[in-house]
LUMLUM-587284 format. One line per field, with one value per residue (C-alpha): residue in three letters; x, y, z; residue number from 0. Coordinates in pm, 1 decimal, always signed. Layout:
type = ALA / ... $
east = X / ... $
north = Y / ... $
up = Z / ... $
seq = NUM / ... $
This chain:
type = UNK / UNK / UNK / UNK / UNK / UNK / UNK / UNK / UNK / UNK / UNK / UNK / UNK / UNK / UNK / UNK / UNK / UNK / UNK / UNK / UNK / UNK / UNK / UNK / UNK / UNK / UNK / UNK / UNK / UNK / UNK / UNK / UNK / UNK / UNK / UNK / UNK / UNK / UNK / UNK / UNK / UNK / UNK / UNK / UNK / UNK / UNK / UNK / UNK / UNK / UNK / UNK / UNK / UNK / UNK / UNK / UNK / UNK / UNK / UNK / UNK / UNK / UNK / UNK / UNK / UNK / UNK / UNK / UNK / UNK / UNK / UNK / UNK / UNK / UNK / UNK / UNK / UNK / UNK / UNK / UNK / UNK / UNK / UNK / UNK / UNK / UNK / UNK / UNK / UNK / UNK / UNK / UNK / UNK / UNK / UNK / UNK / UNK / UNK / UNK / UNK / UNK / UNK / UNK / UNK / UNK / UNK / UNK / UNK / UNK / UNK / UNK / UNK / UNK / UNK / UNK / UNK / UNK / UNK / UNK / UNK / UNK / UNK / UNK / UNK / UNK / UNK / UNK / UNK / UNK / UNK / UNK / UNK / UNK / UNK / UNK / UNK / UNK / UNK / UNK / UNK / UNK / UNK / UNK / UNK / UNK / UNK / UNK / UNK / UNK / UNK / UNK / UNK / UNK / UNK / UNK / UNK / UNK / UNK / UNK / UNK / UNK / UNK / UNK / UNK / UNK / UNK / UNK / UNK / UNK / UNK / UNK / UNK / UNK / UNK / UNK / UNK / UNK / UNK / UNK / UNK / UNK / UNK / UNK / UNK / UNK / UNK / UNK / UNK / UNK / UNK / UNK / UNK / UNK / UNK / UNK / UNK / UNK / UNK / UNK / UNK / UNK / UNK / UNK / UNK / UNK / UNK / UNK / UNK / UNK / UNK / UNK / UNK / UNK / UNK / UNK / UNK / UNK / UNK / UNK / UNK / UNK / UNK / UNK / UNK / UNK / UNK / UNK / UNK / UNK / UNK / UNK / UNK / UNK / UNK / UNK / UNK / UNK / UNK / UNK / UNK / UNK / UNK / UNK / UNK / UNK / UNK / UNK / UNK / UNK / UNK / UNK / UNK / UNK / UNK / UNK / UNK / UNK / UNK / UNK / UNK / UNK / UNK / UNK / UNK / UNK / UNK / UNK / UNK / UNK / UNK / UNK / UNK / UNK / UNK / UNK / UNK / UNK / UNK / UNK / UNK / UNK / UNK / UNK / UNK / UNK / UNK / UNK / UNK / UNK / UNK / UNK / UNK / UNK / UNK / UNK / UNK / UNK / UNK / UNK / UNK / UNK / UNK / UNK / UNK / UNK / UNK / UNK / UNK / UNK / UNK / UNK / UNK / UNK / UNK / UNK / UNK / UNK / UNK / UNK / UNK / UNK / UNK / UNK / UNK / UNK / UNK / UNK / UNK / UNK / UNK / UNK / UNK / UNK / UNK / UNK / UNK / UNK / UNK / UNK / UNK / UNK / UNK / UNK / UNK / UNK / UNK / UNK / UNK / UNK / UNK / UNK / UNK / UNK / UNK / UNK / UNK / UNK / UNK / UNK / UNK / UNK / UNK / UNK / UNK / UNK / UNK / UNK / UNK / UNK / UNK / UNK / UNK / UNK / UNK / UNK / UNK / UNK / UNK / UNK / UNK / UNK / UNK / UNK / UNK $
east = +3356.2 / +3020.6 / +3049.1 / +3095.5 / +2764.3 / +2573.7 / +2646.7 / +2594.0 / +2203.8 / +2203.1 / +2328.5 / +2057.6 / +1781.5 / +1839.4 / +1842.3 / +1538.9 / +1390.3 / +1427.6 / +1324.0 / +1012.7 / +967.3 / +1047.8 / +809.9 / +519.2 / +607.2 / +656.9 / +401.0 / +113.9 / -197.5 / -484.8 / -806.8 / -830.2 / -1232.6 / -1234.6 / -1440.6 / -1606.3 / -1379.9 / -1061.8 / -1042.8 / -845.0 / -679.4 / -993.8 / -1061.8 / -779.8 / -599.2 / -775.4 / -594.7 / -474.6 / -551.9 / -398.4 / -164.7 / +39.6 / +95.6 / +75.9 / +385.0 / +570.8 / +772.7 / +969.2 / +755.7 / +711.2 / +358.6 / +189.5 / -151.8 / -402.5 / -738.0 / -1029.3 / -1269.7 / -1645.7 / -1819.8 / -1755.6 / -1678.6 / -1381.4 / -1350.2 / -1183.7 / -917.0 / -663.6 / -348.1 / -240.8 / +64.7 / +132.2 / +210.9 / +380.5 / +258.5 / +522.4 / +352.5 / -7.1 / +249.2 / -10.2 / +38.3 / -209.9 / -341.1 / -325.9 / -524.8 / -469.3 / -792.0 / -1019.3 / -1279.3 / -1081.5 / -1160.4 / -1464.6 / -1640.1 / -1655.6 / -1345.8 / -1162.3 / -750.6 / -589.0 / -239.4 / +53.9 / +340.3 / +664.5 / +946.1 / +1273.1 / +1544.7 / +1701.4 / +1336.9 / +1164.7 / +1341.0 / +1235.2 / +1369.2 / +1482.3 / +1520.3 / +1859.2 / +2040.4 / +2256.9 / +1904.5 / +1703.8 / +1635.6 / +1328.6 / +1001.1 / +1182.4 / +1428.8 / +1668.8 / +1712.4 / +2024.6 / +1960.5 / +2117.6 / +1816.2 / +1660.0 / +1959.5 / +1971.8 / +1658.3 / +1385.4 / +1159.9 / +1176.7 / +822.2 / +794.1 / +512.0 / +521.3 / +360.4 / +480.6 / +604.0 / +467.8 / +593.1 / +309.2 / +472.6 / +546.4 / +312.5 / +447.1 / +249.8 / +79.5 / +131.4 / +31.8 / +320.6 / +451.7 / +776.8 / +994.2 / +1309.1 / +1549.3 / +1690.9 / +2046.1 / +2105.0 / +2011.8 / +1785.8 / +1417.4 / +1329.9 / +996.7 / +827.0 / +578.5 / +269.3 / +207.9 / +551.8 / +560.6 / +927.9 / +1031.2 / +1156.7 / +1472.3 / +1369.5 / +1047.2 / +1041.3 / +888.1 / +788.2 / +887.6 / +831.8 / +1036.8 / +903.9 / +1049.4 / +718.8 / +482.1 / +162.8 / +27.7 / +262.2 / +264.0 / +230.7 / -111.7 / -135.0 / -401.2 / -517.0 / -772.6 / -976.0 / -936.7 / -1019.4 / -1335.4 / -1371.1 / -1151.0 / -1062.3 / -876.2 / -1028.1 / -779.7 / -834.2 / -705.7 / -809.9 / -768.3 / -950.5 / -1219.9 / -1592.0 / -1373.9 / -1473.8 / -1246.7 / -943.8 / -693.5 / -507.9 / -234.6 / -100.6 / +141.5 / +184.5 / +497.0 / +660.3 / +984.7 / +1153.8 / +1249.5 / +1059.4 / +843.0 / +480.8 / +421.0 / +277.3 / +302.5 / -91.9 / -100.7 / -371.9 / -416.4 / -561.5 / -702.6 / -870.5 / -1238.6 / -1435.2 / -1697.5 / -2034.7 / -2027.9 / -1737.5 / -1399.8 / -1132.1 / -1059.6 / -733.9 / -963.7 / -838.5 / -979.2 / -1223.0 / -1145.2 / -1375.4 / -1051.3 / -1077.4 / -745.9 / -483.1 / -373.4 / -35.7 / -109.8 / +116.7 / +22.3 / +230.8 / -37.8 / -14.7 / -245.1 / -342.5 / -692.0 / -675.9 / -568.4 / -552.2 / -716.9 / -975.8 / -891.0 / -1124.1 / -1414.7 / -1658.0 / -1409.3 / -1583.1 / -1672.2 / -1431.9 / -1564.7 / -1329.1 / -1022.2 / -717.6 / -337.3 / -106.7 / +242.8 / +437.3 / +599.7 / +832.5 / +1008.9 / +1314.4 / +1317.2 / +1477.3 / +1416.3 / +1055.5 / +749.6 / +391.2 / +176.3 / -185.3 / -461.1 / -901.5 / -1153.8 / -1508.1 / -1623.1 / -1591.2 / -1348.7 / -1001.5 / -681.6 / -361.4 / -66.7 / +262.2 / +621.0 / +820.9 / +1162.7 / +1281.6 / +1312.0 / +953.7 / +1053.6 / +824.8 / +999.2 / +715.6 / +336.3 / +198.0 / -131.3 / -410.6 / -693.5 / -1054.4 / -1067.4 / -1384.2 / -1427.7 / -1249.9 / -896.7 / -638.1 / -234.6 / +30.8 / +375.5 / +710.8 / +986.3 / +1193.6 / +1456.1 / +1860.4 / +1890.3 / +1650.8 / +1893.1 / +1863.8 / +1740.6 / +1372.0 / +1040.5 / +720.3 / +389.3 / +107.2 / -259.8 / -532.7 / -904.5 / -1215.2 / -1202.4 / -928.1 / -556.0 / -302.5 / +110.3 / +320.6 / +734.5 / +949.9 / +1312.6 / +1473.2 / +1803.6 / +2088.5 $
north = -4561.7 / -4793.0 / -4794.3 / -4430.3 / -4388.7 / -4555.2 / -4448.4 / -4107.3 / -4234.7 / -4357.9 / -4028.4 / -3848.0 / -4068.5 / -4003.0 / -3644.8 / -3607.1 / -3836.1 / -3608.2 / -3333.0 / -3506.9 / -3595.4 / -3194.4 / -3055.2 / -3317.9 / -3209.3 / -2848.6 / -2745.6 / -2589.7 / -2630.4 / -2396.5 / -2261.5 / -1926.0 / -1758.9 / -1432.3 / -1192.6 / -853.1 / -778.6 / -893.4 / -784.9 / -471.1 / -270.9 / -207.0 / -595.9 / -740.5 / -856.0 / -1086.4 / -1060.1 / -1411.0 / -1351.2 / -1696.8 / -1737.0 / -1922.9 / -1647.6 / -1313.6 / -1132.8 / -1437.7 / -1277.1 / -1574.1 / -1801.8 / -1942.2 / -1961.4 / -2188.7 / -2127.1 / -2275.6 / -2149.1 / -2367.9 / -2396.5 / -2339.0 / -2532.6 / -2762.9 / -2397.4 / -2303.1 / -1967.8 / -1677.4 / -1667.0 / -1487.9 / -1531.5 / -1533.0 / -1412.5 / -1421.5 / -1100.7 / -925.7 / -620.5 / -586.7 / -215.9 / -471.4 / -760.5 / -992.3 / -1218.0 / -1149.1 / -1303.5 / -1078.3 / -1113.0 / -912.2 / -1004.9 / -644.5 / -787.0 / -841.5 / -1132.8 / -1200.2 / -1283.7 / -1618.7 / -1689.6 / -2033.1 / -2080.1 / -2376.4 / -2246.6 / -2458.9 / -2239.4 / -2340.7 / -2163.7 / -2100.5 / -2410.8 / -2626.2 / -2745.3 / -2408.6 / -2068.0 / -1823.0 / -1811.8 / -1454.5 / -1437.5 / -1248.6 / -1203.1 / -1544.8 / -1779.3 / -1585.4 / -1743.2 / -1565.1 / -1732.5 / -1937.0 / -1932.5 / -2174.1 / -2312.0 / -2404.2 / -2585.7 / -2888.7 / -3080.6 / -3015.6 / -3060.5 / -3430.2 / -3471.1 / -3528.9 / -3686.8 / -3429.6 / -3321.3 / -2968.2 / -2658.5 / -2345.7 / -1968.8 / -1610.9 / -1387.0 / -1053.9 / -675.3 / -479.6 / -149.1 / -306.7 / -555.4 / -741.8 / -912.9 / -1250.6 / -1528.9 / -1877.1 / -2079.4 / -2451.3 / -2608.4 / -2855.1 / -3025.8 / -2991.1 / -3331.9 / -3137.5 / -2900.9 / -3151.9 / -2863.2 / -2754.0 / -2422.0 / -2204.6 / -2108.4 / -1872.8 / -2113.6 / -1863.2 / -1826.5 / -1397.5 / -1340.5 / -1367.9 / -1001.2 / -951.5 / -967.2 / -1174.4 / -1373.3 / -1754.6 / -1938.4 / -2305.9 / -2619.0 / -2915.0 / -3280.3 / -3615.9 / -3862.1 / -4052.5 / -4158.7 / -3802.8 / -3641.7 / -3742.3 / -3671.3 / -3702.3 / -3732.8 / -3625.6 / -3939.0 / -4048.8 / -4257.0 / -3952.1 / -3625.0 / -3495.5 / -3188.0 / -2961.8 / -3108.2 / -3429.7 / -3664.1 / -3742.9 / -4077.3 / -4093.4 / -4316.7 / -3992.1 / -3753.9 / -3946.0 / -3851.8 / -3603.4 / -3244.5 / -3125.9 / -3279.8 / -3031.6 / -3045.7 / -2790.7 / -2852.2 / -2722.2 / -2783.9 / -2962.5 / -3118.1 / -3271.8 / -3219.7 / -3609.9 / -3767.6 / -3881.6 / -3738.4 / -3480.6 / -3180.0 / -2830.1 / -2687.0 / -2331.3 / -2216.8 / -2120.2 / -2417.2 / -2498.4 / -2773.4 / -2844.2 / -3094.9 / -3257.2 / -3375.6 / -3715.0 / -3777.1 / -3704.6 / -3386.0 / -3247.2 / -3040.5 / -2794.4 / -2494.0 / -2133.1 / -2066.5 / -2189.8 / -2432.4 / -2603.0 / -2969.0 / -3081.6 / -3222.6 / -3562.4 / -3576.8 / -3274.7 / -3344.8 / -3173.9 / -3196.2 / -3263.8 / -3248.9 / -3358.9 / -3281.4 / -3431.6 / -3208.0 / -2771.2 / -2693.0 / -2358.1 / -2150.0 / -1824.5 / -1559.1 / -1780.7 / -1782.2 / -2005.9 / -2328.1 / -2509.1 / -2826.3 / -3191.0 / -3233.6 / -3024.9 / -3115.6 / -3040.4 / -3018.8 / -3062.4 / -2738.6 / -2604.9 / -2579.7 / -2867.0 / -2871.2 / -2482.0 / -2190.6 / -1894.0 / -1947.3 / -2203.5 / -2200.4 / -2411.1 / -2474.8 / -2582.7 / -2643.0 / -2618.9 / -2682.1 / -2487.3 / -2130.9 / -2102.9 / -2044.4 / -2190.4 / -2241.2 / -2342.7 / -2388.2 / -2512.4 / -2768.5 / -2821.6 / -3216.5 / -3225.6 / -3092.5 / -2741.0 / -2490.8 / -2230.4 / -2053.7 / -1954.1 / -1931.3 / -1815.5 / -1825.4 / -1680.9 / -1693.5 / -1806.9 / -1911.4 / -2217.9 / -2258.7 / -2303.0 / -2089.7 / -2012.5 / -1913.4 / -1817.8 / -1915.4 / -1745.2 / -1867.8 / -1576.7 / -1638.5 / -1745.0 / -2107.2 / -2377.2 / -2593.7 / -2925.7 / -3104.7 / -2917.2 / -2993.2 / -2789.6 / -2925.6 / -2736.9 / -2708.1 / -2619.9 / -2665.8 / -3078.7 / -3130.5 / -3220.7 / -3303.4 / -3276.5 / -3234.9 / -3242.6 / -2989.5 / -2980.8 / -2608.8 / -2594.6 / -2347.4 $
up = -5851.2 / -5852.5 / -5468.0 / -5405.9 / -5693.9 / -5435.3 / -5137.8 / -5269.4 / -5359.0 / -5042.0 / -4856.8 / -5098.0 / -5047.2 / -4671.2 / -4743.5 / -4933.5 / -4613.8 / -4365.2 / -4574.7 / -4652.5 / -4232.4 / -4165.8 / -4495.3 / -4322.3 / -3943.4 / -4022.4 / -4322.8 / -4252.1 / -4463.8 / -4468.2 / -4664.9 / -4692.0 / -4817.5 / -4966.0 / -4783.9 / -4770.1 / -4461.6 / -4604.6 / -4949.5 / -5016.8 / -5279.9 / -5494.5 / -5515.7 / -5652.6 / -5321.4 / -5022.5 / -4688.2 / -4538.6 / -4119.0 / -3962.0 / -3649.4 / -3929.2 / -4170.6 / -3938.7 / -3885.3 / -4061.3 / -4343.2 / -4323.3 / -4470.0 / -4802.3 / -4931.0 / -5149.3 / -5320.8 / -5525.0 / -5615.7 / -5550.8 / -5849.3 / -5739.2 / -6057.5 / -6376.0 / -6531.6 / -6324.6 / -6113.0 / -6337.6 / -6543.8 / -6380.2 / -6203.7 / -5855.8 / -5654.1 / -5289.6 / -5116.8 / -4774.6 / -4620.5 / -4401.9 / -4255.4 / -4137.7 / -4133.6 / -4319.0 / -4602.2 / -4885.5 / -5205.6 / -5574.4 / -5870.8 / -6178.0 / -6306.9 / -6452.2 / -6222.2 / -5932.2 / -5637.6 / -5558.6 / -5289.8 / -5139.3 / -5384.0 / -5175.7 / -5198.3 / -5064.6 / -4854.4 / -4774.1 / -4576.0 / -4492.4 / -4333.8 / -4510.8 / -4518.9 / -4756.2 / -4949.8 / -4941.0 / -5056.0 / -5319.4 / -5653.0 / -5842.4 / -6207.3 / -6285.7 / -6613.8 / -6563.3 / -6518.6 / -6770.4 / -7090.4 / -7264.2 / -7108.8 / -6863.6 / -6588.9 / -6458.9 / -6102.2 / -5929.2 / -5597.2 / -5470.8 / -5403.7 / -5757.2 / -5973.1 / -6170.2 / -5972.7 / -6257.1 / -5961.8 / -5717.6 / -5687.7 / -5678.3 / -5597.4 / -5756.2 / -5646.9 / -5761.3 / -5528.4 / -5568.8 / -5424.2 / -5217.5 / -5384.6 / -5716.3 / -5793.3 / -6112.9 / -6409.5 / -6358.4 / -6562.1 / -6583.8 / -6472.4 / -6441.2 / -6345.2 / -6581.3 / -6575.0 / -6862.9 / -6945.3 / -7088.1 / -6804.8 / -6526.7 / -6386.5 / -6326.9 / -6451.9 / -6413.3 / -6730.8 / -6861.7 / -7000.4 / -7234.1 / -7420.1 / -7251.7 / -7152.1 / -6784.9 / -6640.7 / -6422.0 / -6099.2 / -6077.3 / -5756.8 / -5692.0 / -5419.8 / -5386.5 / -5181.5 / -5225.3 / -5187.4 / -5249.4 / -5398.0 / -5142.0 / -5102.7 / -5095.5 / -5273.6 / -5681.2 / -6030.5 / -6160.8 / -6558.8 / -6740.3 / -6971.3 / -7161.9 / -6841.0 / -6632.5 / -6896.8 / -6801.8 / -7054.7 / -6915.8 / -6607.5 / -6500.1 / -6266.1 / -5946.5 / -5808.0 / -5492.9 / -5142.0 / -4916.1 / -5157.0 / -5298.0 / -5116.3 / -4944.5 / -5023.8 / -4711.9 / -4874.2 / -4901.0 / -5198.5 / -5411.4 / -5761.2 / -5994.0 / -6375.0 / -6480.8 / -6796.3 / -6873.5 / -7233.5 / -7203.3 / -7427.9 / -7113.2 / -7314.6 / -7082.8 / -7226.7 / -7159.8 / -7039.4 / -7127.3 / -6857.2 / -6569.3 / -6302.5 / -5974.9 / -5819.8 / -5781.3 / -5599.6 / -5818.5 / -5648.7 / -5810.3 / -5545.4 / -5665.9 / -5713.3 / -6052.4 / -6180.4 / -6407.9 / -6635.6 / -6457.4 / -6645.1 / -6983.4 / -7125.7 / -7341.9 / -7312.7 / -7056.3 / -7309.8 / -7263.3 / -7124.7 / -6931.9 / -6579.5 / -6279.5 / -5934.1 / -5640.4 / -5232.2 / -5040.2 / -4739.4 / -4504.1 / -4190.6 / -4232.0 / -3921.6 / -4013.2 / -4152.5 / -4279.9 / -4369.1 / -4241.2 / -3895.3 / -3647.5 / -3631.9 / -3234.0 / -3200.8 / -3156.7 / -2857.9 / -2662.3 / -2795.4 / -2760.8 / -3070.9 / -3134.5 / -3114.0 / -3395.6 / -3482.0 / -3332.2 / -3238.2 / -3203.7 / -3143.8 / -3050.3 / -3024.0 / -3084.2 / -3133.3 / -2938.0 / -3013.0 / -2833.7 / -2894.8 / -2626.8 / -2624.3 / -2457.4 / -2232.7 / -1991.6 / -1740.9 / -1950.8 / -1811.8 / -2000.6 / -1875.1 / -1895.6 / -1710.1 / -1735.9 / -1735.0 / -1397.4 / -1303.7 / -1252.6 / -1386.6 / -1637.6 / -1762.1 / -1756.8 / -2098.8 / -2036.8 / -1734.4 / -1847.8 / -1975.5 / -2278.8 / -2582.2 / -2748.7 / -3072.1 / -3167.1 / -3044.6 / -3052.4 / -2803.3 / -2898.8 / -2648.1 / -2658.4 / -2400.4 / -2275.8 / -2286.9 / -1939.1 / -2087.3 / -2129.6 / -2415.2 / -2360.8 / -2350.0 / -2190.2 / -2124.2 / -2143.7 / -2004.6 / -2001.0 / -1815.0 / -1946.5 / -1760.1 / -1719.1 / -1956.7 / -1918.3 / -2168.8 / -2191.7 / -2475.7 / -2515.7 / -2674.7 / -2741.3 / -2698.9 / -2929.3 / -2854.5 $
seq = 0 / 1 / 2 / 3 / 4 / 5 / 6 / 7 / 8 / 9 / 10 / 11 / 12 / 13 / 14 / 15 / 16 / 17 / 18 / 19 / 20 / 21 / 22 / 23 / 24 / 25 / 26 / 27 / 28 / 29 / 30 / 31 / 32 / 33 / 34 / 35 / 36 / 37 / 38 / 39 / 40 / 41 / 42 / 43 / 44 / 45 / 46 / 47 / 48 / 49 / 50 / 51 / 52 / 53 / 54 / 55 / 56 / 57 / 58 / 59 / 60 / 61 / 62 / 63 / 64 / 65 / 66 / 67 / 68 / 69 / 70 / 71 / 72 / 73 / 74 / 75 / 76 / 77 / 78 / 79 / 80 / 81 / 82 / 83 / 84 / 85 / 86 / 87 / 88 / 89 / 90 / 91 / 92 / 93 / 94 / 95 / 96 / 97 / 98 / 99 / 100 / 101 / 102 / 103 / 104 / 105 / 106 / 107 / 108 / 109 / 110 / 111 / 112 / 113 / 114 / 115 / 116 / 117 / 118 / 119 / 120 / 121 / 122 / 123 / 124 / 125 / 126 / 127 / 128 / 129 / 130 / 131 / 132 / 133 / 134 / 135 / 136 / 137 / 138 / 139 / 140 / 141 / 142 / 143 / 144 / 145 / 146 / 147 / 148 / 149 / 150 / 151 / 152 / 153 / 154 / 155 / 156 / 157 / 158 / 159 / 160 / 161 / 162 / 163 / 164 / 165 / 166 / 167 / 168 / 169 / 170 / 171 / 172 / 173 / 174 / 175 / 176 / 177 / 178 / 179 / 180 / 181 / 182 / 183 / 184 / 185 / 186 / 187 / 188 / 189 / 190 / 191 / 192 / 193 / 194 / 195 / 196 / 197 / 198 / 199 / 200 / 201 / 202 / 203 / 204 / 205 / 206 / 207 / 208 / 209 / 210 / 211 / 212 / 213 / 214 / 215 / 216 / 217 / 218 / 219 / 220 / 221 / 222 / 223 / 224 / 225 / 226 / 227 / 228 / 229 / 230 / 231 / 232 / 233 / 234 / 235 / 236 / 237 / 238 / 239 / 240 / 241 / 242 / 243 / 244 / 245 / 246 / 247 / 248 / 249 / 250 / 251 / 252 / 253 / 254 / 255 / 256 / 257 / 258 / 259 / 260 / 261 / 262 / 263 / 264 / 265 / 266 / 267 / 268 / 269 / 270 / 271 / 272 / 273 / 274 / 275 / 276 / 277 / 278 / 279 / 280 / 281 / 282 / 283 / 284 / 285 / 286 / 287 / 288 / 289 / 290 / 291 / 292 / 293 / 294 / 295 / 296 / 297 / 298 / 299 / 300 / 301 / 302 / 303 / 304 / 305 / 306 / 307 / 308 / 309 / 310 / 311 / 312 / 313 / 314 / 315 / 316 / 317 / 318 / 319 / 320 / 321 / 322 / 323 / 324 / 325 / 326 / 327 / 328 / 329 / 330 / 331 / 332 / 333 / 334 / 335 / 336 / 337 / 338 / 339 / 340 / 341 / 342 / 343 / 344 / 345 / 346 / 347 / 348 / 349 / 350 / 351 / 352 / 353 / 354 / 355 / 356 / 357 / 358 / 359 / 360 / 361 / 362 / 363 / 364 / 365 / 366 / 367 / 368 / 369 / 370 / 371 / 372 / 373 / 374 / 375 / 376 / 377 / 378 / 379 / 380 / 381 / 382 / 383 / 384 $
């Protein structure tokens, strides 16, 4: 009985491994500015325009409003939403005043699998302000660490709440709940990302050392003096006995100018609660900018493709410094070419190129290799079928 225990930690420990190698290898992490030309809707929604997020309905999408002073950004919530007619991911607010301008959300998207789905509410998880969750990786998993964004209807769009995750200590379970007590509705949808704990990956605890008013200091080696960190957090709380508390507002990170990153309450000036528990990921390079003038890379580079392993298709990205012809293609492991991605003129900047190799493409391992202007670089693929 002992023996089979622990070789069922092991098997899960291996599990939540991998998941953590595909979440790190297949994420992607961006910041997102609200801007004159991308808000819609009379203000309240921002339009997300990334090679990431377009025509990906299959994503999951994490958000996290960045906080432009000590005094927060609004206090309103925020949902993620698909407009499957522009096929463009967007960001709601339900806030009178609506988004404004210059308004900065940190994005983490994942396609669907085993660690990132949505969540519905439905009669049989529905308990008054919260809802229950029944996944295999989450269940008697009190140290799964978790992120959290509503899902939102571009017909419907639901109401906003401020929301946080915790794991009920009788069920074995996490649930979602309402921060402020209002009763969860049939049919809400959520957004989630599972993680298994790492070095960038934790649960920061709001304490007397670290409370700065309403905000709690995060001390961390790849955020600190690092105002391009990227970071996303999620409130959490265990009924345990662990001391966690429940914070009842809405939050978002902020980078102070003494050095550091903050958790801070959207504009509420309520001092941040000890015990307060917050669910962080962070992340040092997005590898985009949306809503923002394309910045001029330091050097030409060639990325990984992703995803990887795939099937049917891949993106592969590529930055040049300059002006110029591009050619990207595919070889086939025994040097045959298979395909011509692109040969053209292209600008500096960063830039995308789906493949989606046809039926008559074997599985097996591929190269692409480009060629810009003086630069050369290969990268290896592996087609599934």
């Amino acid at each position: 009985m002992k023996l089979s225990l622990i070789i069922s930690k092991w098997i899960f420990a291996a599990i939540i491994f991998l998941m953590n190698f595909a979440v790190a290898g297949h994420a992607i992490q961006l910041r997102h500015t609200a801007s004159e030309e991308n808000i819609i809707e009379g203000g309240t929604v921002t339009i997300i325009d990334h090679w990431s997020t377009n025509d990906q309905s299959g994503i999951v999408v994490i958000l996290n409003p960045v906080c432009h002073s000590i005094t927060g950004t609004m206090a309103a919530g925020f949902s993620a939403v698909y407009y499957p007619s522009i096929g463009r991911w967007g960001i709601r607010t339900d806030a009178a005043t609506g988004i404004s301008v210059g308004t900065v959300f940190n994005i983490l998207t994942h396609h669907y699998g085993p660690n990132s789905f949505v969540h519905t509410v439905t009669p049989e998880n529905l308990n008054e302000h919260t809802t229950i969750i029944d996944h295999p990786l989450l269940n008697g998993q009190p140290n799964v660490v978790a992120f959290l964004t509503q899902l939102d209807q571009a017909e419907t769009p639901a109401t906003l709440h401020p929301l946080g995750l915790f794991y009920h200590n009788g069920l074995q379970k996490w649930g979602i709940f309402n921060q402020n007590a209002a009763y969860m509705v049939e049919g809400m949808a959520f957004n989630l990302v599972i993680f298994w704990e790492n070095e960038d990956v934790f649960t920061h605890i709001a304490n007397e050392n670290n409370i700065l008013g309403n905000a709690s200091r995060l001390d961390h080696n790849s955020t600190n003096r690092n105002p391009n960190a990227l970071i996303l957090s999620t409130p959490v709380w265990r009924s345990d006995g662990s001391g966690w508390v429940q914070y009842d507002y809405y939050s978002g990170v902020q980078y102070n100018p003494e050095g550091w990153w903050e958790i801070a309450g959207l504009g509420s000036f309520a001092s941040m609660p000890e015990g307060a528990a917050f669910n962080v990921v962070v992340g040092n390079s997005p590898v985009g900018i949306s809503g923002a003038v394309p910045a001029i890379p330091s050097e030409n580079t060639l990325s990984q493709n992703y995803p990887n392993p795939f099937n049917p298709q891949t993106k592969i990205i590529f930055s040049i410094v300059a002006e110029g012809d591009v050619r990207l293609e595919v070889f086939n492991i025994l040097g045959q070419r298979v395909a011509i991605l692109l040969d053209e003129w292209h600008s500096p900047g960063e830039h995308a190129v789906d493949w989606y190799p046809g039926s008559n493409i074997p599985g097996g391992i591929y190269f692409y290799r480009i060629i810009a202007n003086n630069f050369t670089n290969t990268g290896r693929m592996i087609l599934m079928r």
